[in-house]
MOPAC internal coordinates of N, CA, C and O (Angstrom, degrees):
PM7 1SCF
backbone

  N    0.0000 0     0.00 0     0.00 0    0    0    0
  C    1.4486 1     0.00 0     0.00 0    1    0    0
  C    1.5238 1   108.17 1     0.00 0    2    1    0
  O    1.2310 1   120.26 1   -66.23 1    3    2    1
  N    1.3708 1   117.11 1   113.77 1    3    2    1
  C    1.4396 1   130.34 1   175.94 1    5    3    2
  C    1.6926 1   116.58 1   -87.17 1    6    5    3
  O    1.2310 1   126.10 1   -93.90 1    7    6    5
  N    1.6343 1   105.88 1    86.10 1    7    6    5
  C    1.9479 1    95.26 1  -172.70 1    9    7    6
  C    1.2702 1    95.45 1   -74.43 1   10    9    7
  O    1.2310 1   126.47 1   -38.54 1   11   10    9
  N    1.7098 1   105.17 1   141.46 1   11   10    9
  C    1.6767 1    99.21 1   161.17 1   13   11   10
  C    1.2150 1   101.47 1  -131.29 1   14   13   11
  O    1.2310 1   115.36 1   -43.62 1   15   14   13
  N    1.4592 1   126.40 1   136.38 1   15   14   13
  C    1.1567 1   153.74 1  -150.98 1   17   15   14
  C    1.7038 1   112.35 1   -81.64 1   18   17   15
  O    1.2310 1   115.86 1   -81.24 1   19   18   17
  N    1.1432 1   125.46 1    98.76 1   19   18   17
  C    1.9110 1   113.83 1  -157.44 1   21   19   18
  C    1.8057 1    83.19 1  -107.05 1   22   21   19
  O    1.2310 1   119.66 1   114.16 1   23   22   21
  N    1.2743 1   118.26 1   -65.84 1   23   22   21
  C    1.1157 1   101.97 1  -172.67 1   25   23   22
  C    1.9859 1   106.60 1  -124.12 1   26   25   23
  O    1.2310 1   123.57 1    16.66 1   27   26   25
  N    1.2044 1   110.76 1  -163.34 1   27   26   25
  C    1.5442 1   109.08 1   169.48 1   29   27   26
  C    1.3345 1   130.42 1   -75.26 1   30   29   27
  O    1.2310 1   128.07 1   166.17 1   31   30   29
  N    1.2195 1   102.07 1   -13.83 1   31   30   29
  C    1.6508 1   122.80 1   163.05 1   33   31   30
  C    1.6792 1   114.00 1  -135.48 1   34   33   31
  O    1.2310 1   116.76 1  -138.46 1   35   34   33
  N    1.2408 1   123.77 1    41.54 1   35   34   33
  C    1.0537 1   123.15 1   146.11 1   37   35   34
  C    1.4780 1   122.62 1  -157.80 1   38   37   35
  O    1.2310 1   118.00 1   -32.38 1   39   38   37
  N    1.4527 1   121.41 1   147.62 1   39   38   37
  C    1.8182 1   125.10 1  -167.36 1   41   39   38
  C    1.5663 1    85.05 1  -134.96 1   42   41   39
  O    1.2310 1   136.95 1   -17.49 1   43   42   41
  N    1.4919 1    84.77 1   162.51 1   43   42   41
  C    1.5808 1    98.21 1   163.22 1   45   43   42
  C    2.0837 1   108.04 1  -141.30 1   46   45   43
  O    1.2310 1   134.93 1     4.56 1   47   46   45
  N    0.6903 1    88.72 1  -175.44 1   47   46   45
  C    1.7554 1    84.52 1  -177.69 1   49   47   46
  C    1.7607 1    86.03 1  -167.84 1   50   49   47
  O    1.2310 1   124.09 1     4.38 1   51   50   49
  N    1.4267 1   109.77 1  -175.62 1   51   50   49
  C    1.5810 1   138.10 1  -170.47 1   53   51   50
  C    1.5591 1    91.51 1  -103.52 1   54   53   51
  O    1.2310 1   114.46 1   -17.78 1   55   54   53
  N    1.5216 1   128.11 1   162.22 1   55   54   53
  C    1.2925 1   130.75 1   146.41 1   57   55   54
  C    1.4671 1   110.37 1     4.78 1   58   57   55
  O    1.2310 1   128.90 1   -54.91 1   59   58   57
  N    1.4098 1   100.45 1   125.09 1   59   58   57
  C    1.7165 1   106.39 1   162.56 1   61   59   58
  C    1.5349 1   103.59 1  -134.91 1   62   61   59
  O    1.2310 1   128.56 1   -25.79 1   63   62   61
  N    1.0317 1   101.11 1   154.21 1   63   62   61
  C    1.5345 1   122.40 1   166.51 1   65   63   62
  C    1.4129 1   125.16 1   -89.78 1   66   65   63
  O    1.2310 1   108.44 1   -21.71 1   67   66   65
  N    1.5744 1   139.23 1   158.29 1   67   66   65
  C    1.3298 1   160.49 1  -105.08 1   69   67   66
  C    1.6631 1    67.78 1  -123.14 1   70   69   67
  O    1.2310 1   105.77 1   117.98 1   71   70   69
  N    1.2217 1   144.00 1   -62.02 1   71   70   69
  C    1.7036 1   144.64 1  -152.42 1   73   71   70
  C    1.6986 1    92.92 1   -73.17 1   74   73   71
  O    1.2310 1   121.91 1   134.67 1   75   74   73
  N    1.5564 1   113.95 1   -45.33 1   75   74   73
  C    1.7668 1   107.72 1  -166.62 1   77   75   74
  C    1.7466 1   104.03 1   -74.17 1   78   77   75
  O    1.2310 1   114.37 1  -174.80 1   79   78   77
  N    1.4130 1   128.28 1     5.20 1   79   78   77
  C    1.1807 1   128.31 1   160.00 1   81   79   78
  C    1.8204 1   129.51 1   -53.77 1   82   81   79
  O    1.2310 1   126.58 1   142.66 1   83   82   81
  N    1.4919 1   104.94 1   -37.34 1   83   82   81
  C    1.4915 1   105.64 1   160.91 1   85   83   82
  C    1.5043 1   122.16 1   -63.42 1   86   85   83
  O    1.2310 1   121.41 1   121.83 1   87   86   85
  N    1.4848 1   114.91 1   -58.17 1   87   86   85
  C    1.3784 1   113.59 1   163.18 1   89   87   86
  C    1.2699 1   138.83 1   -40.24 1   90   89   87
  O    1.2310 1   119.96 1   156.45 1   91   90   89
  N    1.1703 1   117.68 1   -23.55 1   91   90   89
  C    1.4566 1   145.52 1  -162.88 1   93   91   90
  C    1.9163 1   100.51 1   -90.29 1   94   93   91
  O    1.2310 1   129.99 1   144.44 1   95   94   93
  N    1.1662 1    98.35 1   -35.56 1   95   94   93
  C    1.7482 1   111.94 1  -169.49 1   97   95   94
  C    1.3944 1    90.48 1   -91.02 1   98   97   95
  O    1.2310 1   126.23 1   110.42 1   99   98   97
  N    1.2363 1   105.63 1   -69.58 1   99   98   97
  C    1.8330 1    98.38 1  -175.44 1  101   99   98
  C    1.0939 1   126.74 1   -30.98 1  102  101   99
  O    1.2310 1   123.38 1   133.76 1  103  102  101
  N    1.8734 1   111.13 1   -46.24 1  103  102  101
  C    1.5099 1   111.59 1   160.27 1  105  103  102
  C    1.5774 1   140.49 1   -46.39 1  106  105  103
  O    1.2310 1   128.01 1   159.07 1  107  106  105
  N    1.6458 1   102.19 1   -20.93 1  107  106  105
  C    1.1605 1   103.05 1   169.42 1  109  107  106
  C    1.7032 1   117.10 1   124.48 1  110  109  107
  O    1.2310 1   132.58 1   177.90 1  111  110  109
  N    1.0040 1    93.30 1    -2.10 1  111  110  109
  C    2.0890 1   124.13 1   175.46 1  113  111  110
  C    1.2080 1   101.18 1   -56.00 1  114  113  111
  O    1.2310 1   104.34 1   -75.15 1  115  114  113
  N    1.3986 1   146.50 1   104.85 1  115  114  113
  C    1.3238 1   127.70 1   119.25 1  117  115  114
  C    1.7770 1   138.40 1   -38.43 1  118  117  115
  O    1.2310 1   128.07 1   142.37 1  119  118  117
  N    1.2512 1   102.07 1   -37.63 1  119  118  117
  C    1.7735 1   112.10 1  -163.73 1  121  119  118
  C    1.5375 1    94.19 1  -128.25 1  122  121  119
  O    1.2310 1   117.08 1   -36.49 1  123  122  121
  N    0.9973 1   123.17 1   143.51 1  123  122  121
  C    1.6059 1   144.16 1   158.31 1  125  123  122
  C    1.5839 1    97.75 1  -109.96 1  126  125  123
  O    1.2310 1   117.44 1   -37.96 1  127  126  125
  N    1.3532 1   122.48 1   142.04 1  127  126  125
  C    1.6600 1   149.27 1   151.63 1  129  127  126
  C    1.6597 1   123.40 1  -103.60 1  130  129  127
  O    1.2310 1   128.11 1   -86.43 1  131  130  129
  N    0.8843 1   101.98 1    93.57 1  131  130  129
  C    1.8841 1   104.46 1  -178.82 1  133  131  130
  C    1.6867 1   105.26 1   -62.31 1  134  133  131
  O    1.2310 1   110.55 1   -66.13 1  135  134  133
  N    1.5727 1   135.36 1   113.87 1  135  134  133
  C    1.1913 1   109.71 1   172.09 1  137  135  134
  C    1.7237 1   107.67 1   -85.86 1  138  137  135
  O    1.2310 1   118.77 1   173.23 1  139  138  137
  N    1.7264 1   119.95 1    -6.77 1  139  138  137
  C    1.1432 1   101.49 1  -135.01 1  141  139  138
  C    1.6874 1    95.95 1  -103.50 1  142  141  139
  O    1.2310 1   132.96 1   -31.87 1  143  142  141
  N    1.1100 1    92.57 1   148.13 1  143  142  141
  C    1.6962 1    92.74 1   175.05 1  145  143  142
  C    1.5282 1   104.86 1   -60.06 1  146  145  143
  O    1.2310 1   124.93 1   -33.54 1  147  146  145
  N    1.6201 1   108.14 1   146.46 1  147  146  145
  C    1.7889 1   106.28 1   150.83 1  149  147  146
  C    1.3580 1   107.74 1   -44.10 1  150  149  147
  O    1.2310 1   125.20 1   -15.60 1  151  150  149
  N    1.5613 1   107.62 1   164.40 1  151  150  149
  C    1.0958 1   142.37 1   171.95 1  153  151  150
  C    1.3559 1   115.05 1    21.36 1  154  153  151
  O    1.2310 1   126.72 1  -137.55 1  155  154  153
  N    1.3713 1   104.68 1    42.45 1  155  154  153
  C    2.1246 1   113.89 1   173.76 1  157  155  154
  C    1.3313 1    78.23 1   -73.05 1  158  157  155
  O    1.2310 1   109.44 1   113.59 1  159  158  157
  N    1.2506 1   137.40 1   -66.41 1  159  158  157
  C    1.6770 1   113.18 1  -173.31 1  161  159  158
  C    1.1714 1   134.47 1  -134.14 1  162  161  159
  O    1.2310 1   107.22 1   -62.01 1  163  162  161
  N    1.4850 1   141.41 1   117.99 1  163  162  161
  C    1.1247 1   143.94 1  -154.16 1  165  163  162
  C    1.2746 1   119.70 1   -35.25 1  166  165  163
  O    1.2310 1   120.25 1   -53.05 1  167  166  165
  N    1.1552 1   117.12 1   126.95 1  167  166  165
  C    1.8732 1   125.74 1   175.28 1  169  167  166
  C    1.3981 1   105.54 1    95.66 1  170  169  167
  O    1.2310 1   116.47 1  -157.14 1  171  170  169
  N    1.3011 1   124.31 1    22.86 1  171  170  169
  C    2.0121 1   112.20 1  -171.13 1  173  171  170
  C    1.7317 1    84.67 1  -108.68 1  174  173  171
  O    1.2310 1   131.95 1   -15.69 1  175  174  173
  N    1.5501 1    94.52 1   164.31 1  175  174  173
  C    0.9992 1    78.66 1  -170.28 1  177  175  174
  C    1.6034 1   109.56 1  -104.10 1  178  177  175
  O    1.2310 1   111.87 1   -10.70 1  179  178  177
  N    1.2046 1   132.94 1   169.30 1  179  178  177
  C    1.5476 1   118.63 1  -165.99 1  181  179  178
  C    1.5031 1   103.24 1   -76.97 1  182  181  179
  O    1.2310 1   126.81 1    14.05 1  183  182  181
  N    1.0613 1   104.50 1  -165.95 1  183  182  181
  C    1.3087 1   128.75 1  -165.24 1  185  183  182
  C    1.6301 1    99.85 1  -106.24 1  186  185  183
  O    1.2310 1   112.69 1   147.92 1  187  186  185
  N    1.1647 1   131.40 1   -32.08 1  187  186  185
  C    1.4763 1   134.71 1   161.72 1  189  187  186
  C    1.3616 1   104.95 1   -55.74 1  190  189  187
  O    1.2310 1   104.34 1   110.62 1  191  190  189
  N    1.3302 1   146.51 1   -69.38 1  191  190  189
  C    1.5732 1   155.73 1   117.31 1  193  191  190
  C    1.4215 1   105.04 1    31.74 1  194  193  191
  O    1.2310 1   119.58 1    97.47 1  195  194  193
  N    1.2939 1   118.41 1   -82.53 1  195  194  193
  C    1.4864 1   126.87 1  -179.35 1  197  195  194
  C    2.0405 1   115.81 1   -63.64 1  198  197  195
  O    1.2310 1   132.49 1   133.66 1  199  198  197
  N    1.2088 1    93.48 1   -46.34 1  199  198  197
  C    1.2938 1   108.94 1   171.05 1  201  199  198
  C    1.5963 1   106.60 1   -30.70 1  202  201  199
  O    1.2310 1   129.76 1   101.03 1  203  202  201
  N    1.6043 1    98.79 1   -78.97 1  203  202  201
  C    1.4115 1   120.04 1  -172.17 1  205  203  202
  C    1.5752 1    92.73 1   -53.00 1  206  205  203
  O    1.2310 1    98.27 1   126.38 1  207  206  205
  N    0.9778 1   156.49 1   -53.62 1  207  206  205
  C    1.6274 1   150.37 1  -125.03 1  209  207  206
  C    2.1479 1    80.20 1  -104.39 1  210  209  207
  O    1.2310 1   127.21 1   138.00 1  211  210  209
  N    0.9219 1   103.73 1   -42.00 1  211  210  209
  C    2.0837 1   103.65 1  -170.89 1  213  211  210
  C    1.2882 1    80.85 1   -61.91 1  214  213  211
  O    1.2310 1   108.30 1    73.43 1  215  214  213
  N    1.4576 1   139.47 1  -106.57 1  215  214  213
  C    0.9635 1   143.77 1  -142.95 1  217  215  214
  C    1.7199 1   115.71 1   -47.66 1  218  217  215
  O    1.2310 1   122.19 1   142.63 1  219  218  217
  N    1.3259 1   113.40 1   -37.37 1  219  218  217
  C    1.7390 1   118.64 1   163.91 1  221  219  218
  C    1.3890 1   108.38 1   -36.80 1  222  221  219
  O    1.2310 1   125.02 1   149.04 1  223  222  221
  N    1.5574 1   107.96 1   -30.96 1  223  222  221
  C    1.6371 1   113.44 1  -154.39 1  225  223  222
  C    1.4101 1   113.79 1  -113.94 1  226  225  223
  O    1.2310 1   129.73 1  -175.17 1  227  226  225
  N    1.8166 1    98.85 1     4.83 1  227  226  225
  C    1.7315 1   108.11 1  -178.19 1  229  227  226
  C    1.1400 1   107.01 1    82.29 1  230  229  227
  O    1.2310 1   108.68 1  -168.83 1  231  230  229
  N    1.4417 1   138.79 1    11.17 1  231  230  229
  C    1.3121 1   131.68 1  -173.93 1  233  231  230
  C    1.7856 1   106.94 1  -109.61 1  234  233  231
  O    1.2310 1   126.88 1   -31.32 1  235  234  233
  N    0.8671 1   104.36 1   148.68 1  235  234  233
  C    1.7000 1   111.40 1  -159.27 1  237  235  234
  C    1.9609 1    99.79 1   -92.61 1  238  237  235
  O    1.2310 1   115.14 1   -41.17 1  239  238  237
  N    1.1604 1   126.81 1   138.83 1  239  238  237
  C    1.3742 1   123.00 1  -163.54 1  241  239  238
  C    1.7685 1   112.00 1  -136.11 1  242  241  239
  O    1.2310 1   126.79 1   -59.16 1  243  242  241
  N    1.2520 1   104.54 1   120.84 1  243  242  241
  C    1.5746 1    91.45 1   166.83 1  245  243  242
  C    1.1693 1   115.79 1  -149.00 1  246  245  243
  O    1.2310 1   117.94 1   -32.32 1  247  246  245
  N    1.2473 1   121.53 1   147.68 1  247  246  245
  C    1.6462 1   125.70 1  -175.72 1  249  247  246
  C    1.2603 1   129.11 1  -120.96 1  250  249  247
  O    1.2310 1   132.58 1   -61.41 1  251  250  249
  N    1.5063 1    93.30 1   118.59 1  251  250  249
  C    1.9383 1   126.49 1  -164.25 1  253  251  250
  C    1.7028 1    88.59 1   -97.62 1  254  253  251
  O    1.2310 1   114.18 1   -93.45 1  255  254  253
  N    0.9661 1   128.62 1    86.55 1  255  254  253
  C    1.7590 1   125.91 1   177.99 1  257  255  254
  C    2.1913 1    87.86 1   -94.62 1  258  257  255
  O    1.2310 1   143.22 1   -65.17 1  259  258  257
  N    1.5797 1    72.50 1   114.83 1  259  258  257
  C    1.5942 1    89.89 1   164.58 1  261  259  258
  C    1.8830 1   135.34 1  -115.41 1  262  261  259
  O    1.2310 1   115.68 1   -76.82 1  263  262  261
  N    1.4034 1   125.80 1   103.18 1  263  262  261
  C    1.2750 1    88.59 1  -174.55 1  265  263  262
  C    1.1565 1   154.71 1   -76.54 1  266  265  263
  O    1.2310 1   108.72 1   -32.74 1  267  266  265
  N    1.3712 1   138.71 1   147.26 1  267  266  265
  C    0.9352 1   130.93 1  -170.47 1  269  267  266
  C    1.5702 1   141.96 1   -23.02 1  270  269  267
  O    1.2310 1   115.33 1  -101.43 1  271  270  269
  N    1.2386 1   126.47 1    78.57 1  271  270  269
  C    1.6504 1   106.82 1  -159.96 1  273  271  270
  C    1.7566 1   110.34 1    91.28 1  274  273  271
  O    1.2310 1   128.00 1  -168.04 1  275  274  273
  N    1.7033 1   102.20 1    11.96 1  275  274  273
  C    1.5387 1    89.26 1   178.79 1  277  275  274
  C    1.6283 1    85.61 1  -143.64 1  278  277  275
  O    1.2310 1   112.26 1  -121.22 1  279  278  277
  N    0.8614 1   132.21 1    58.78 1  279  278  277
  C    1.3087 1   146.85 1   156.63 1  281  279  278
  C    1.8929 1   109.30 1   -38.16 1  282  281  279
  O    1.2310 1   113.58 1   -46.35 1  283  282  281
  N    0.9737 1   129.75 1   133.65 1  283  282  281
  C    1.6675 1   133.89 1  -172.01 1  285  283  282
  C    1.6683 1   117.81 1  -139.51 1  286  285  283
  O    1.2310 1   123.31 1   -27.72 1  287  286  285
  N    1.2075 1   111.25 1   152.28 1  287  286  285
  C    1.0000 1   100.98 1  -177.03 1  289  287  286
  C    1.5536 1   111.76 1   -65.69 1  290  289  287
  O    1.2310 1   120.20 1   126.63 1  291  290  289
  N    1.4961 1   117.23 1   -53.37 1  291  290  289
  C    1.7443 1   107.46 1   168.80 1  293  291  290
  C    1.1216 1   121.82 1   -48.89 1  294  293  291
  O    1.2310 1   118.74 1   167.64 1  295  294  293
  N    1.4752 1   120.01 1   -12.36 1  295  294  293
  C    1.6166 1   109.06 1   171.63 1  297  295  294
  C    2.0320 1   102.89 1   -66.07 1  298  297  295
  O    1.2310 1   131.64 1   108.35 1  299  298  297
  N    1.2210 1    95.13 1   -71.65 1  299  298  297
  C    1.5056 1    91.92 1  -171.73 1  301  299  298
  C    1.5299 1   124.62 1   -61.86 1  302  301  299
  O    1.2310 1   117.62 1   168.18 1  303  302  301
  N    1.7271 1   122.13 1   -11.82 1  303  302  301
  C    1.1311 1   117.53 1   142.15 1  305  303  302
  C    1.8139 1   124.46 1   -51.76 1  306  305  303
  O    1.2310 1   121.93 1   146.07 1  307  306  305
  N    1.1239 1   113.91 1   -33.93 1  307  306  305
  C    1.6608 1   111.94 1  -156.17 1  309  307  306
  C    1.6106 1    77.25 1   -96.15 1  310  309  307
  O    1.2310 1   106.90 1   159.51 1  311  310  309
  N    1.6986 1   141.98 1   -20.49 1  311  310  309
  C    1.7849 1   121.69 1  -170.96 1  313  311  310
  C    1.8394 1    63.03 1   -83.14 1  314  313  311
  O    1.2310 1   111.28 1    71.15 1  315  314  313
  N    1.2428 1   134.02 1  -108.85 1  315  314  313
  C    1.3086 1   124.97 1  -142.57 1  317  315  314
  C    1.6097 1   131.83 1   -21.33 1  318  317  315
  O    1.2310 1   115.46 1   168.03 1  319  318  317
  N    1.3414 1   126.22 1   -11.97 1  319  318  317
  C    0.8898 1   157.78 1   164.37 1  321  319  318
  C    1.3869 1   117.55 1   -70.91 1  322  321  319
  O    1.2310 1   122.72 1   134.53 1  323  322  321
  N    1.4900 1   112.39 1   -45.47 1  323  322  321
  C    1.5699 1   108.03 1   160.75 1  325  323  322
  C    1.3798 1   120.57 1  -105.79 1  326  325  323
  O    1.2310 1   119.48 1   168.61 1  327  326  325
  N    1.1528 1   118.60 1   -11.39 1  327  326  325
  C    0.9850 1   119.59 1   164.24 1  329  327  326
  C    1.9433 1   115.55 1   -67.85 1  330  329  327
  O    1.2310 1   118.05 1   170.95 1  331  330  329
  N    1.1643 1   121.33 1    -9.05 1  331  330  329
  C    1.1586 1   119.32 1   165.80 1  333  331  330
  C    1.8807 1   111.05 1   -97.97 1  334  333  331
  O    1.2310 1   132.14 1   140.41 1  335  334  333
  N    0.9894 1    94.15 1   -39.59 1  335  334  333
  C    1.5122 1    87.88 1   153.84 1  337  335  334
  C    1.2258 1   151.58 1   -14.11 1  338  337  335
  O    1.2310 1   128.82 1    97.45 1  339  338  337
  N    1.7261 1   100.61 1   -82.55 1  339  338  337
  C    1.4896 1   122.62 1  -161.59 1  341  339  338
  C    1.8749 1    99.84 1  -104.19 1  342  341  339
  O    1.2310 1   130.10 1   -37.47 1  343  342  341
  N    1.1987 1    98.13 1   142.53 1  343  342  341
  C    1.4975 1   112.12 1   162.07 1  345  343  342
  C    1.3532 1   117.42 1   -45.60 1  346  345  343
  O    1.2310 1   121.95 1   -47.24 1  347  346  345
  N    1.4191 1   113.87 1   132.76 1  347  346  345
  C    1.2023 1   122.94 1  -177.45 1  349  347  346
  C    1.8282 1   110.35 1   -97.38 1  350  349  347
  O    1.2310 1   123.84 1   -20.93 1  351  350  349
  N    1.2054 1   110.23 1   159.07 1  351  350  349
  C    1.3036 1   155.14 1     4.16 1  353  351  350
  C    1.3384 1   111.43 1   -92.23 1  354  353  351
  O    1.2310 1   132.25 1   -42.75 1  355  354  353
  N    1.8272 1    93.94 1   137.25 1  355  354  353
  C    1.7176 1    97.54 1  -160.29 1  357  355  354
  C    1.4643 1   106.97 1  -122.70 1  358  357  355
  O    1.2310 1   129.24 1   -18.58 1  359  358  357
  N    1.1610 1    99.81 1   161.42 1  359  358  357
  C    1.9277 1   107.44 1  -160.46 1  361  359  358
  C    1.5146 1    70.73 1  -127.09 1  362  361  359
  O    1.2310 1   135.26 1   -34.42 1  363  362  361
  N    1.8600 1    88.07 1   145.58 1  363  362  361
  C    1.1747 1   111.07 1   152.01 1  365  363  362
  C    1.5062 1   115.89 1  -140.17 1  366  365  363
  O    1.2310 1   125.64 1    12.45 1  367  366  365
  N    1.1363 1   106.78 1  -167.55 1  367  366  365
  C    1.6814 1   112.34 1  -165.27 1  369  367  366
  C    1.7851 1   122.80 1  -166.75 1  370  369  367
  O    1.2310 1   111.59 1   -59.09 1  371  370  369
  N    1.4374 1   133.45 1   120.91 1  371  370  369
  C    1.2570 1   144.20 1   172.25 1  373  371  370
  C    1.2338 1    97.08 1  -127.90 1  374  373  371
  O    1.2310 1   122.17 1    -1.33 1  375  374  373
  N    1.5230 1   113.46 1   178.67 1  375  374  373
  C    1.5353 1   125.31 1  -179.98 1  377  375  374
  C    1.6480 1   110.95 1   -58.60 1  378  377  375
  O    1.2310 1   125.67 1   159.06 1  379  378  377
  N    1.2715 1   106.70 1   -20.94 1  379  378  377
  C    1.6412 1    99.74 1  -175.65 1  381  379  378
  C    1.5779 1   109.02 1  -120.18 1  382  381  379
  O    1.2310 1   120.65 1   138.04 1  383  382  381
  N    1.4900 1   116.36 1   -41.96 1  383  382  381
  C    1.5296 1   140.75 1   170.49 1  385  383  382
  C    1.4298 1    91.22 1   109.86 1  386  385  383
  O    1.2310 1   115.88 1  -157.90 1  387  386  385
  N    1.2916 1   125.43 1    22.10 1  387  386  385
  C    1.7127 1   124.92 1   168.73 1  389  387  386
  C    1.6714 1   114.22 1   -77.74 1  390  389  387
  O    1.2310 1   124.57 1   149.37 1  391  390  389
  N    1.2397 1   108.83 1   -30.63 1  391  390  389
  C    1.2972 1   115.52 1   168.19 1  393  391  390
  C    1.5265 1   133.65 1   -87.25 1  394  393  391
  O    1.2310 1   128.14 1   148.12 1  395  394  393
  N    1.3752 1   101.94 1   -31.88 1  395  394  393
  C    1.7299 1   119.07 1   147.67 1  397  395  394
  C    1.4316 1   114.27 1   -42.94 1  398  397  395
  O    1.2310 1   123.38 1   123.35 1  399  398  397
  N    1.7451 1   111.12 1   -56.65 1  399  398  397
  C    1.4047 1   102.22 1   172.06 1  401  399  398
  C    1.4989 1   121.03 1   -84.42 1  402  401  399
  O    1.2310 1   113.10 1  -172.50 1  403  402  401
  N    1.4802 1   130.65 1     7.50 1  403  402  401
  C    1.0975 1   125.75 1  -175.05 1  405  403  402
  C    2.0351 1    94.83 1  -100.83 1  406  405  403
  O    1.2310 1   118.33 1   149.71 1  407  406  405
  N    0.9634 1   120.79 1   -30.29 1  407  406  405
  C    1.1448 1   101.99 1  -158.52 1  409  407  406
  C    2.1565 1    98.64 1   -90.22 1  410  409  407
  O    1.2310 1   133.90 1   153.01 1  411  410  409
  N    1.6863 1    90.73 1   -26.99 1  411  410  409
  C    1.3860 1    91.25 1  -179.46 1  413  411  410
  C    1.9793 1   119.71 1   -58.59 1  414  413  411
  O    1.2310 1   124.65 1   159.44 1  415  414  413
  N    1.2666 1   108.68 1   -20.56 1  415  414  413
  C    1.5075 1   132.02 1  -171.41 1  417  415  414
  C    1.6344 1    81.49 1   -74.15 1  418  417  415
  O    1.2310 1   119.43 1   103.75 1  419  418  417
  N    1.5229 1   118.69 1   -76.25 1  419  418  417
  C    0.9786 1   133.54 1  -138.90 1  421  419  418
  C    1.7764 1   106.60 1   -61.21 1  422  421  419
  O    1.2310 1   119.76 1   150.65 1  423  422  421
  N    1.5232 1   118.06 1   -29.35 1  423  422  421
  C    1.1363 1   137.56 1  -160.36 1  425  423  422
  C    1.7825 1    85.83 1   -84.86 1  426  425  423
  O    1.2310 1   132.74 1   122.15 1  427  426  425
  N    1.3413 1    92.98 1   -57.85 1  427  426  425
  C    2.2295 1   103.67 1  -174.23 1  429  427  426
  C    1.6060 1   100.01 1   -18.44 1  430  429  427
  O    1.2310 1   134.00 1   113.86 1  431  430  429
  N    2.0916 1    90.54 1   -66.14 1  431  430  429
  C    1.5508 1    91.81 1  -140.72 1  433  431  430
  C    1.5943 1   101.91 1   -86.47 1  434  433  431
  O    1.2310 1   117.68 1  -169.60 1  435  434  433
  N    1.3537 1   122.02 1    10.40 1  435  434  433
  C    1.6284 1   114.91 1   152.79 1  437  435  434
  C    1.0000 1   119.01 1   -72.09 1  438  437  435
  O    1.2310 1   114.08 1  -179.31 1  439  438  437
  N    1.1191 1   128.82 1     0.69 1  439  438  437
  C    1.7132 1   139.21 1  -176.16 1  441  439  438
  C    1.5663 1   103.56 1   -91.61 1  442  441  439
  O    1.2310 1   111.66 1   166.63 1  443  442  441
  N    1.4982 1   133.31 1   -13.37 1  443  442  441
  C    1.3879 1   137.47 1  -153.60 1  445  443  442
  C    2.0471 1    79.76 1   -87.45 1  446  445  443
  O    1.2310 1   120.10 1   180.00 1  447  446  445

């Protein structure tokens, strides 16, 4: 798991797994954001999966499944939407974390 640091309360990383949920808290995460749709690719694990493993772990979970290269305006309404939500500092996660950081930017600067 590669965290990369976007802001002071927010990371993104690539795919994580149900086990990288402890690590993830230790770091200091309250909230995880799923961007990725189920089954974009065989064997990941869903977002129900992760869900269940955040909340096992006290960590608050919600899932913004975005597609790839099809970014929307209700997508980054519904991350701003949880992103006002959930306790910060919040990790998120897609297959690469390019879209984690694209939608998290995108959500920011509707806030101006």
């Amino acid at each position: 798991m590669d965290i990369r640091q976007i802001t002071d309360d927010y990371a993104v990383s690539g795919q994580i797994a149900p086990d990288d949920i402890p690590a993830i808290k230790a770091a200091g995460y309250k909230s995880i954001i799923s961007h990725r749709p189920d089954n974009e690719q065989p064997g990941q694990p869903t977002a129900a999966e992760i869900g269940r493993a955040s909340q096992a772990a006290g960590l608050v979970f919600r899932h913004v499944p975005v597609v790839s290269g099809q970014m929307t305006q209700d997508d980054v309404e519904k991350m701003a939407e949880a992103l006002a939500e959930v306790p910060g500092p919040v990790f998120g996660y897609c297959r690469s974390g390019t879209r984690s950081t694209n939608i998290f930017m995108a959500a920011k600067q509707g806030e101006g």
